[in-house]
C-alpha positions, -999 to +999 in steps of 0.1 A: +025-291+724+025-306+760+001-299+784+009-278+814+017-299+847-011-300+875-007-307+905-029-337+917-030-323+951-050-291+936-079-312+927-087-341+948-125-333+943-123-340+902-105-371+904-129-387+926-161-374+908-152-390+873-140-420+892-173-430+910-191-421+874-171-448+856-172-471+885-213-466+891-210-474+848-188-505+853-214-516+881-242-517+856-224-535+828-209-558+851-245-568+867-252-603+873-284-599+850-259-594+822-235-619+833-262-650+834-277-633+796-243-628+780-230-663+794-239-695+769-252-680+736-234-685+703-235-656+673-267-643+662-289-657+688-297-625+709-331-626+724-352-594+731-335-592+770-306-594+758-309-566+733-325-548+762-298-550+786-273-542+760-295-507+752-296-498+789-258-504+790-253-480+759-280-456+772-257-456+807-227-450+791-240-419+770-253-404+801-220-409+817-203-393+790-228-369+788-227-360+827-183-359+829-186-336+795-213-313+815-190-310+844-159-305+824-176-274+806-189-260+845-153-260+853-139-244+823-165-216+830-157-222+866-118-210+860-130-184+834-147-164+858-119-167+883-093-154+864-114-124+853-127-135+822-160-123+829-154-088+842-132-088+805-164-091+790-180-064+806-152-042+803-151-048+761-188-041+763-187-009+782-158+000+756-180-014+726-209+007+734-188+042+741-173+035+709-205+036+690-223+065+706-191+087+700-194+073+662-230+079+669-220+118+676-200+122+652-220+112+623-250+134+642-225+166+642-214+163+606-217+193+583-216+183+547-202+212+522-231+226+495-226+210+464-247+198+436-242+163+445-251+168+480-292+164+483-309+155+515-331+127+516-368+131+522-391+098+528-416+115+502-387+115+471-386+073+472-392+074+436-371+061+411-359+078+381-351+059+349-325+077+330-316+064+294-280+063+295 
């Protein structure tokens, strides 16, 4: 199922945001400390600054990630409280909690028939009789 068509014109703001993020990422893996480190050395010879270097660049990235996932989720939260989706809520809540104090009513107004097998409980008769059956 395709996605619906947006109009880039709508949203000049987002495309710029994730695109200074990945360039500001590029930047720091693209450094000239990692250039001159990354340059000469054959396989299996990575010394500690390398290894450092190569953390900070992994640490970047997840923050990067981290930061265009955080703003993706403000904007879905963004357009679900433009559309209504909030006042929704509220609305099922109200509903919700009318429900239950009518139920709540009910069940307080309701006259059970006398019969044998009707007995009212008391919170002294909590004992337990053992019939042999």
């Amino acid at each position: 199922m395709a996605g619906y068509y947006r109009n880039p014109c709508q949203m000049p703001g987002l495309k710029v945001s994730k695109l200074a993020c990945i360039e500001q990422y590029l930047a720091r893996l693209t450094s000239p400390g990692l250039k001159e480190l990354c340059g000469g050395q054959r396989r299996g010879e990575a010394n500690a600054e390398q290894v450092l270097v190569d953390a900070s660049a992994a640490s970047s990235a997840y923050t990067g990630k981290a930061r265009l996932e955080e703003e993706r989720k403000t904007e879905v939260l963004r357009r679900w409280r433009n559309r209504g989706g909030e006042a929704d809520r509220l609305r099922t809540k109200e509903r919700k909690a009318r429900k239950a104090r009518r139920e709540n009513e009910r069940l307080k107004n309701l006259v059970l028939q006398d019969a044998p097998n009707q007995a009212i409980p008391r919170a002294s008769s909590r004992v337990l009789v053992m019939h042999d059956w």
